[in-house]
N, C-alpha and C positions, 0 to 999 in steps of 0.2 A: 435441449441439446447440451451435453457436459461443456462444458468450460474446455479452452485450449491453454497448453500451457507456454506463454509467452514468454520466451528468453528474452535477456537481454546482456550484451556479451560487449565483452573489452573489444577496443579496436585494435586486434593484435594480427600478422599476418598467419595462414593458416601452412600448417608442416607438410614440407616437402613430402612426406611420404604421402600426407591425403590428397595434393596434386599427382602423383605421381601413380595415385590408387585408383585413377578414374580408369575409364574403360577407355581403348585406344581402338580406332578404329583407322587403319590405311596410313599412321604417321600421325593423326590429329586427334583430339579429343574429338566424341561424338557431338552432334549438335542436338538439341531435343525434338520429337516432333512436334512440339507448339512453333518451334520456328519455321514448319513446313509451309507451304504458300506463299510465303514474306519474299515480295522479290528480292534480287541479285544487287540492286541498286541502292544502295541506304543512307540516306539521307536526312537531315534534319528535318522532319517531316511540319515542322511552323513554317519554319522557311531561313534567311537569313538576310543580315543587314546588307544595304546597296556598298557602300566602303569597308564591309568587313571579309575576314575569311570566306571563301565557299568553296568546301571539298566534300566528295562524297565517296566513299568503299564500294568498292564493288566486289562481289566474293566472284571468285571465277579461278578456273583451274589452267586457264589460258597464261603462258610464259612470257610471250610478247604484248607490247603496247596495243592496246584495243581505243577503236575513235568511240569518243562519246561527243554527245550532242546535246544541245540545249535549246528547248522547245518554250514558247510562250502558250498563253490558252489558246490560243487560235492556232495552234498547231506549226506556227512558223518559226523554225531554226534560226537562232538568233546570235548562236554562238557553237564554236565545235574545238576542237582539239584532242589531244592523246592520251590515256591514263598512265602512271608509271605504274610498272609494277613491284610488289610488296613481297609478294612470294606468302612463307608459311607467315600466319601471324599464333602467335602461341597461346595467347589469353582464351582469344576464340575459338582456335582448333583450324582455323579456313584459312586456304589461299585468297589472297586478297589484291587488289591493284586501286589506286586511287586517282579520283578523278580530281584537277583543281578547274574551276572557273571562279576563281577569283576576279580576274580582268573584266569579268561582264559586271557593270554598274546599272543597268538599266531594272528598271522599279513594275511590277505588277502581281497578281497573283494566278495562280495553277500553268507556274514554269513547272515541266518535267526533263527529266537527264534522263538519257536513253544511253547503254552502253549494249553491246555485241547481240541485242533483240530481245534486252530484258529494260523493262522502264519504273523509272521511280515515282514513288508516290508521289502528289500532285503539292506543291508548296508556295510561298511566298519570297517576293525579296521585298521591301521593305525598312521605312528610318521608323517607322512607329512599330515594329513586328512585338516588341516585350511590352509596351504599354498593359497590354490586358493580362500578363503574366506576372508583373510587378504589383498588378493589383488584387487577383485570384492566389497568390504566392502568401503574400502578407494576410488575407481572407481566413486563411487556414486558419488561422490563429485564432481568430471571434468562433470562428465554428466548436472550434476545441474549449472555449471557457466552461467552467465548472460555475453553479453558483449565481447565474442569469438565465435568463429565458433567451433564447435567440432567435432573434424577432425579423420576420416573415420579411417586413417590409427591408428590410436590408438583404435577405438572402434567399430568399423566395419560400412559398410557401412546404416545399419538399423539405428544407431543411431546418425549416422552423420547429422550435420543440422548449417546453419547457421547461425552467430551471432543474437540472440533477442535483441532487444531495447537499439540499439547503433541509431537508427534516421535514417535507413536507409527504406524506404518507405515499409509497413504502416505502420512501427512503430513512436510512438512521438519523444521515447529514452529518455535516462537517463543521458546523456550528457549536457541536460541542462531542468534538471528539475523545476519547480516551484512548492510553498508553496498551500496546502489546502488554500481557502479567509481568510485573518485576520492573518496568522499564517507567513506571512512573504511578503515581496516584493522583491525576487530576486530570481534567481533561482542558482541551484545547480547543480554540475557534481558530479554524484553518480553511475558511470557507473560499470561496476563488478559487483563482491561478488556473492551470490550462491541464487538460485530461493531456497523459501524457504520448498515447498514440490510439493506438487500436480500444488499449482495456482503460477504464476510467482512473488508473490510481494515478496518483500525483509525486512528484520525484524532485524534492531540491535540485540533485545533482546534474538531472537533466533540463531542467527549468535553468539551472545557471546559466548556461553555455548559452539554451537557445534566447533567452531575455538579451542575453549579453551580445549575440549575433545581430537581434533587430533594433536595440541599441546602435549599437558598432553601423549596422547600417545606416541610420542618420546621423551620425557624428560624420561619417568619412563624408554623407553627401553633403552635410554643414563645411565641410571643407573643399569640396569640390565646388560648391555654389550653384548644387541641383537638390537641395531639401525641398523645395518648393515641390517635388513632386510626390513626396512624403509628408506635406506639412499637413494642416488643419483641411477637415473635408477633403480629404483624396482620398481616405479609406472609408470603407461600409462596415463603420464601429459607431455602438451608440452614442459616443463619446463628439461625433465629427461636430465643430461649430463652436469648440468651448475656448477656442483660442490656441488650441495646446496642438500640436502637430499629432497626426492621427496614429505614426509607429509609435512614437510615447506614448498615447493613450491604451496602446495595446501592449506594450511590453507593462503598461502600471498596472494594470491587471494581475500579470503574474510578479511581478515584486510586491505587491500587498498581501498577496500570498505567502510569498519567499518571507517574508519579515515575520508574518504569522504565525513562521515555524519557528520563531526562535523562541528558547525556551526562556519565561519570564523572572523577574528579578526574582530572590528568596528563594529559588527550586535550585536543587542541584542542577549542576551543569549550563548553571544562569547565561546567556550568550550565544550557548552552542543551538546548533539546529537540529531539529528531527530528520532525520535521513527521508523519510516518506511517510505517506498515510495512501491506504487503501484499503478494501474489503480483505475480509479473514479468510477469503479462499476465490478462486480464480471466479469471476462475473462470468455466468452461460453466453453464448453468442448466438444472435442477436440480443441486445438485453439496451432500449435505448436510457439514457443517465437517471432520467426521472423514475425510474420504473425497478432501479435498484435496489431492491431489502434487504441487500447481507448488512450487517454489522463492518461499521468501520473501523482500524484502530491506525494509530501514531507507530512508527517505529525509532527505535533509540536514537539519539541522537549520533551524529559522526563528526570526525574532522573533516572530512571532503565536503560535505555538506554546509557545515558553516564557514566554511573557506569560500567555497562559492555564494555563500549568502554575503562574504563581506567584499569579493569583487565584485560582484555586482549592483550590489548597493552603494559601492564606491562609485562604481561609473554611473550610476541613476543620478548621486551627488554633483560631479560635474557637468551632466546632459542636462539636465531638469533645471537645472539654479534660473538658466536665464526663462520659464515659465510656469515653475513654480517653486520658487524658494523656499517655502515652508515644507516641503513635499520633498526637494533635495537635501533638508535640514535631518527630516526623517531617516532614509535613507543613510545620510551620514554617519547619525549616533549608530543607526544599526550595523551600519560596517565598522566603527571604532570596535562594539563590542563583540561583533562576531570575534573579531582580528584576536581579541585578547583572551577571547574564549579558549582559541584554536592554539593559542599558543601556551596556555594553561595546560592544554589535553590535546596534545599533536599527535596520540597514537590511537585515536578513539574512531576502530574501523568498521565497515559495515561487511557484513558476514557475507560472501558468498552464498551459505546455506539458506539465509532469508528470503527463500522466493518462493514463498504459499499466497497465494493472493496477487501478487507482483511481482516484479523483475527486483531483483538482489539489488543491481548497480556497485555491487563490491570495487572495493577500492584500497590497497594496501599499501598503494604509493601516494605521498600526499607529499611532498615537499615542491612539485609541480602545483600545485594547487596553492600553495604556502607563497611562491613566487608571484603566480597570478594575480593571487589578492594582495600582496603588497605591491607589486605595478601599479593597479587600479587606485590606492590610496596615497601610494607618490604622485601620481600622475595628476590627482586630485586634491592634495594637499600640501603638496610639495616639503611635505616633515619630513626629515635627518633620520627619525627611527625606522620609518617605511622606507627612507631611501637606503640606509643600512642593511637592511631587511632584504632589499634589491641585489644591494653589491655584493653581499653576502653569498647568496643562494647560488648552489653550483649551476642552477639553470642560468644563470647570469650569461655565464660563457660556454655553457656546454655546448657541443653540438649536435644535438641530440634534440632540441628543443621542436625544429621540424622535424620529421620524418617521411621516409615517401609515401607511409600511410598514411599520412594528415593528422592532423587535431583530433579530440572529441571529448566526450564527458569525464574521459578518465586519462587524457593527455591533453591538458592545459596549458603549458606552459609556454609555448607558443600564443597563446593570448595574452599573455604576458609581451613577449616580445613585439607581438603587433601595436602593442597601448601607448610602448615607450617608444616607437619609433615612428609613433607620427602625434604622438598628444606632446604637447610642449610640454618639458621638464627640465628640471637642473642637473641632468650629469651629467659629465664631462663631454665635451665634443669629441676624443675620442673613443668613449664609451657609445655613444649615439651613433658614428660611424659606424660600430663593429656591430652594432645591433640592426641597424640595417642594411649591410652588407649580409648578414643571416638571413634576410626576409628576401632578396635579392638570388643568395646562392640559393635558395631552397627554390624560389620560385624558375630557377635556371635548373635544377634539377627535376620540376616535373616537367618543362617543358621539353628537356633532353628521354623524357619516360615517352612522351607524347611522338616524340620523332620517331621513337621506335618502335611503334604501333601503328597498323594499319587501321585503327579508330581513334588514333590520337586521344587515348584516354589517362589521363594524369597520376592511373596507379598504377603498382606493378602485375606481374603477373600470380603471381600471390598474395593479391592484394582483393581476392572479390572473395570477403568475408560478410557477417552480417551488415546491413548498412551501407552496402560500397558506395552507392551512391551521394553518400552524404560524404563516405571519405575523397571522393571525385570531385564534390562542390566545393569542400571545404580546403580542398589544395587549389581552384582555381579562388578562392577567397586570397590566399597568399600570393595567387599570380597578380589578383587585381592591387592588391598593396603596392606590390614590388612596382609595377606602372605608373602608381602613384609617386612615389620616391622616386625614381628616375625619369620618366617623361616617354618610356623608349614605348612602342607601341607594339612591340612582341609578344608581350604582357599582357594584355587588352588580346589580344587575337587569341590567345591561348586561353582564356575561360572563354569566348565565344565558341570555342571547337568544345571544350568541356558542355556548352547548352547544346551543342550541336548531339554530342554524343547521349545525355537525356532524353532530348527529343525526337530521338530514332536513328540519329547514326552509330548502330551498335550491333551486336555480334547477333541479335532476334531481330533487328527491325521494327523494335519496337520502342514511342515514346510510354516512357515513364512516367507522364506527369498526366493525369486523369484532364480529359477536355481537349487537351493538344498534342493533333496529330491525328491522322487519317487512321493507323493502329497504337490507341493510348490507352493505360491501365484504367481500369473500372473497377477490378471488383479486390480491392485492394481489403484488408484482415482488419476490419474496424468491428464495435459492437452496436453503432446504431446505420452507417452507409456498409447497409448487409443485403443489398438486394437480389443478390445470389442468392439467399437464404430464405428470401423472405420479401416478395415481388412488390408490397405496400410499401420498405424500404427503401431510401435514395441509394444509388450507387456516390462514392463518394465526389463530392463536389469539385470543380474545374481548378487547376493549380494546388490537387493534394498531389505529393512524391511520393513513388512507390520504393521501396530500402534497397532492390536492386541483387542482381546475381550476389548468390552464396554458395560454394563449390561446396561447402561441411555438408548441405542437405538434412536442418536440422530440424524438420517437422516432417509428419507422415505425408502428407500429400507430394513435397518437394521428393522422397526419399524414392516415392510411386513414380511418378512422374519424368521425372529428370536424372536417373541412374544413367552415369558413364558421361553427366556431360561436360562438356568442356565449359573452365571457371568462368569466364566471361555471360556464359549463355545458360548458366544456372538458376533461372526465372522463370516461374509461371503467375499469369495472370489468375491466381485463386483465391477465395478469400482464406479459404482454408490454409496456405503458406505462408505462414505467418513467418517463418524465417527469410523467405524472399520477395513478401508482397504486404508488410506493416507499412503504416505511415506512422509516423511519429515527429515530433516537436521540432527536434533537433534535428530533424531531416529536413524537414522545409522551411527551417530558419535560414541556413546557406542557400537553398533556391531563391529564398525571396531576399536576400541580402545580393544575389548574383544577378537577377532578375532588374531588379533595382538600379544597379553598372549598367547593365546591360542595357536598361533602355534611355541613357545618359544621350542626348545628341549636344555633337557642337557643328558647327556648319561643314568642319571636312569629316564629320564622321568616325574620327579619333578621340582617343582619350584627351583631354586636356593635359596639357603639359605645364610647368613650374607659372604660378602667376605672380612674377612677382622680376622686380631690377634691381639690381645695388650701385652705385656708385662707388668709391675707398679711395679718396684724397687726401694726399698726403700735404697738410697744409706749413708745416715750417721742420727743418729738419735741422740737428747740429749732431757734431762728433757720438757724443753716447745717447742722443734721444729723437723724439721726433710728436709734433703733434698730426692727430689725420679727422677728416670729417665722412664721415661715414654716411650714407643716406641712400634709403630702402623705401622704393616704391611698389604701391598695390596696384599690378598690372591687370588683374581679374575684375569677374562681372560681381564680385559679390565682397564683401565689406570683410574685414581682418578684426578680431577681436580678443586684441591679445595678442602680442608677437615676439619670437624669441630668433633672432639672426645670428646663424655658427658662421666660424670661417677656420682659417688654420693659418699662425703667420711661417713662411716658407724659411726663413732668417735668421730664425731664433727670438724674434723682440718679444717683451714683454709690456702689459701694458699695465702702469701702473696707476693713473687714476681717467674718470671716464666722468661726462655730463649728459644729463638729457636721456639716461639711460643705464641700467645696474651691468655695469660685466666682469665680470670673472673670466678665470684662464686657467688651463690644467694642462700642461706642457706648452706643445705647439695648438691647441685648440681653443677657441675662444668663444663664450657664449654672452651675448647682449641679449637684456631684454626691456620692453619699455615700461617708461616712465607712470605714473597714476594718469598723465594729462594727456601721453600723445598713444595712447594703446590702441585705438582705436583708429585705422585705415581704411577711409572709405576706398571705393573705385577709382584710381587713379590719383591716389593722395602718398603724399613720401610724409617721413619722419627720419627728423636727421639729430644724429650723436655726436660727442667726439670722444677721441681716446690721446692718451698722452701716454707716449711709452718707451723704454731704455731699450738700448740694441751696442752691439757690439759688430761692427764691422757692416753690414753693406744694410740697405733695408728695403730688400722686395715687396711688392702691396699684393697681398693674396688674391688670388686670379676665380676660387670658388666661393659662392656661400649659397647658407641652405634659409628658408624663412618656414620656420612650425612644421621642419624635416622635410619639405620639399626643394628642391633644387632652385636657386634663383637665373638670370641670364643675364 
């Protein structure tokens, strides 16, 4: 079978004229007929949580409020109430009315919601519903490694297979690989790291972001005091048992890889990274890893590339230290050198044109990328040149940094702003403010996108380009921050309507995410889960994401298939769609990073809010000064390691000398942080400072503070 030729495209929104190009039928875009049969009733077809959100769409051409009803397995109405109605919704093309049952908390499975004599797919309520998703989300990842055998007994014997392109016949391997002509004379061991979707090639640029997602996922739940569900043996990697928490064991995978690529000392361009390695012309499909004989080669190296080899390896440096220090030692030197690389050759871009074998990943803005990896290496080192490197970069203050079409491979710099505004560091307290007051308003602005959609979906309507689906996770990724930093739980409710909208409440009716959901993607554009293609073949395994509506229609089958449809509903389940049915890396890094929150409980069912108390006594005061004792209790279930306490004095005072603790002060902002002896806060332990400081005229004791950028009480 010829090879398909897999784009891979910037996350840019798509032009009004090609919205505007579709076929219009009766006032709405058309719907496709793959959506045909899909009831009226759409709903998160896993189910949802007993204290969270529960609202379902119902498409319907009806004006007025219609009763819906709410059915347990045994058929007994258990709850009922009104839908409001939505009217046009635009993304979809459908009139739409929404149904809430939120107020029913009662827990089972095959509840159905019946509106005006159409009934929805059969679901669950449930506190453990994401359990097996946070586990089959993260899964994706072991299945994708290049360079291992992937072994039966962890994933059954369908998806068991051989090591690919370690050079064992017909493969070339990646064990000693050689340069594109001209781009180098030597070859390289690049063995590892993670196939980057469907086709086997391997991608720095993409490899950054997604390492750096399942990272980020256990650092934030190292801060929430739920890693334990991430930790050692929770995952099915052959690594579980070695001490080490099992998302690091998977995200080390592909940083041994990432490091791989960089180019070694004496060779030009010592530091910098190779943009990619993959075969010299597109892999046939089906074609499973081990069974590959094209020739493999390296391509040139890029600035985007080793910019994300040095945040990432930054944050490998600070996550790793406390379980393998020699390994975040690594890690470290290879992020110093990346950094210095990139700043030797900041304009060294990767060519659009480059995509015979692979996707491009072109990249001609890089100073977003430039920002990122110096957050990562302040954050991680707290050095003056990196944090210069910070203040400097217009993404500092931009606002542009979010967008409403999210982050992604080639819009970093919002990772950036997420790193500093919850990883303790030293800039100023009003620098830390305004950085997360950004993560705050952005996340207030998809929730304002969400209100005005009848699927409460987090992008716009010009917004379902390649991928949408990952730009839809990766903006409820900023929603769950922003909950973090503030405690509010609107935040938290709004990436559960985001899984909601995955797992079938969407404009087809259909879950995205292969295994869950009564209508869930299967035959998603991979080269070995091709059982569309090829019946011996698995279809792809439970918790892969499929990339989700793409209005461009930029492969043949999508182009057959789906003429005239409206953006939201620009998906077919085929393998042949590669524009609207790839999985890839980077797309089910933010599921299994959402998946992850998601299945977080505390006993009311809410986010956790600020754990933490301050006291601020003011212990002796005169005309021009004042001394105060300061003391910060760990009100949480899980231990503080390391802590840095903001405030802001209301007054004007200044503080000029402090014990038991370093602080600094940058206007009215002040940052404490502890001492070598008292850093450490177990469950319920204080550590107490003082400050001594000059004032002129009155001396109010500040009423806010924050402990390692969350809110205290």
């Amino acid at each position: 079978m010829p090879a398909c030729t897999s784009l891979r495209l910037l996350n840019r929104p798509l032009t009004a004229a090609l919205l505007t190009g579709s076929l219009l039928l009766g006032g709405f875009l058309a719907v496709p007929a793959a959506a045909a049969g899909t009831t009226a009733v759409r709903v998160n077809q896993v189910g949802y949580l007993p204290d969270g959100p529960k609202q379902a769409t119902v498409v319907t051409t009806a004006a007025q409020s219609l009763t819906w009803q709410l059915s347990n397995a045994s058929g007994t109405v258990v709850a009922s109430g009104s839908t409001v109605p939505r009217g046009a919704d635009t993304p979809s093309g459908q009139s739409v009315q929404v149904a809430d049952f939120s107020s029913y908390q009662g827990t089972g499975s095959g509840y159905v919601l019946a509106v005006d004599g159409s009934s929805s797919d059969p679901f669950d309520i449930r506190a453990d519903l994401y359990d097996g998703l946070r586990s089959d989300a993260m899964a994706f990842f072991y299945h994708q490694r290049s360079g291992i055998a992937i072994d039966a007994s962890l994933v059954g014997s369908a998806y068991a297979r051989p090591a690919g392109h370690l050079g064992v016949s017909p493969n070339m391997g990646d064990t000693s690989v050689p340069c594109q002509s001209g781009v180098c004379d030597y070859t390289q061991d690049v063995r590892g790291g993670w196939y980057d979707a469907g086709d086997q090639g391997k991608y720095v640029v993409n490899g950054g972001i997604s390492t750096w997602l399942v990272v980020n996922s256990f650092e934030r739940a190292e801060r929430a005091g739920t890693d334990a569900a991430l930790g050692d043996s929770t995952l099915r990697v052959p690594e579980r048992g070695n001490g080490v928490p099992d998302a690091l064991d998977e995200a080390r995978w592909e940083l041994e890889f990432l490091m791989r690529m960089q180019v070694p000392e004496g060779k030009p361009y010592a530091g910098m990274a190779f943009h990619k390695i993959h075969d010299a012309a597109w892999t046939g499909i089906p074609t499973r890893p081990d069974q590959d004989a094209q020739p493999r080669e390296l391509h040139r190296p890029s600035t985007a590339a080793t910019l994300n080899l040095a945040a990432t390896a930054a944050q490998c440096a600070r996550v790793f230290r406390p379980y393998d220090s020699a390994f975040a030692d690594r890690c470290l030197t290879a992020a110093r050198r990346a950094w210095t690389a990139a700043q030797a050759n900041p304009a060294m871009y990767a060519p659009d044109s480059d995509s015979t074998g692979g996707g491009a990943y072109g990249d001609s803005q890089v100073t977003d990328e430039f920002y990122w990896a110096a957050a990562e290496l302040y954050a991680t080192t707290g050095e003056s040149t990196y944090r210069d490197a910070v203040t400097s970069s217009p993404w500092h203050t931009s606002a542009s940094a979010f967008t409403p079409y999210g982050f992604g491979w080639a819009e970093t710099a919002a990772l950036g702003r997420l790193t500093l505004a919850t990883v303790p560091n030293g800039l100023p307290a009003s620098d830390l403010a305004r950085i997360r007051s950004s993560v705050v308003s952005a996340a207030d602005g998809y929730l304002s996108t969400m209100a005005g959609q009848g699927y409460a979906v987090p992008i716009p309507s010009d917004g379902y380009f390649w991928g949408s689906n990952s730009e839809a996770a990766d903006n409820a990724v900023v929603m769950a921050v922003a909950g973090e930093l503030t405690g509010a739980a609107r935040y938290r409710a709004g990436v559960l309507e985001t899984m909601d909208y995955l797992l079938g409440r969407n404009a087809i009716g259909q879950s995205y995410v292969t295994g869950y959901g009564e209508k869930s993607s299967h035959n998603q554009h991979h080269r070995f889960w091709a059982h569309q293609l090829d019946s011996s073949l698995p279809n792809p395994p439970a918790g892969a994401l499929a990339g989700g509506p793409n209005s461009a229609l930029q492969d043949p089958v999508a182009q057959e298939k789906l003429a005239g449809c409206a953006p939201a509903a620009c998906y077919i389940d085929d393998i042949g769609s590669y524009s609207t049915n790839e999985v890839a890396i980077n797309w089910n890094a933010p599921l299994a990073w959402l998946a992850a929150y998601a299945a977080e409980r505390t006993s009311t069912g809410e986010q956790p809010t600020a754990s933490c108390a301050v006291t601020y006594k003011v212990d002796n005061a005169w005309s021009d000064g004042f001394t105060a004792t300061v003391t910060v209790k760990n009100t949480g279930t899980s231990a503080v390691g390391g802590w840095q306490l903001t405030w802001s004095y209301p007054g004007g005072q200044r503080v000029t000398s402090a014990w038991n603790a370093t602080v600094t002060q940058s206007g009215a902002d002040v940052v404490a942080r502890n001492a070598d002896w008292n850093g450490t806060l177990a469950p319920g332990a204080t550590a107490s400072f003082g400050v001594q400081g000059s004032l002129t005229g009155s001396n109010p004791s500040p009423t806010a503070f924050a402990l390692n950028g969350g809110a205290c009480g």
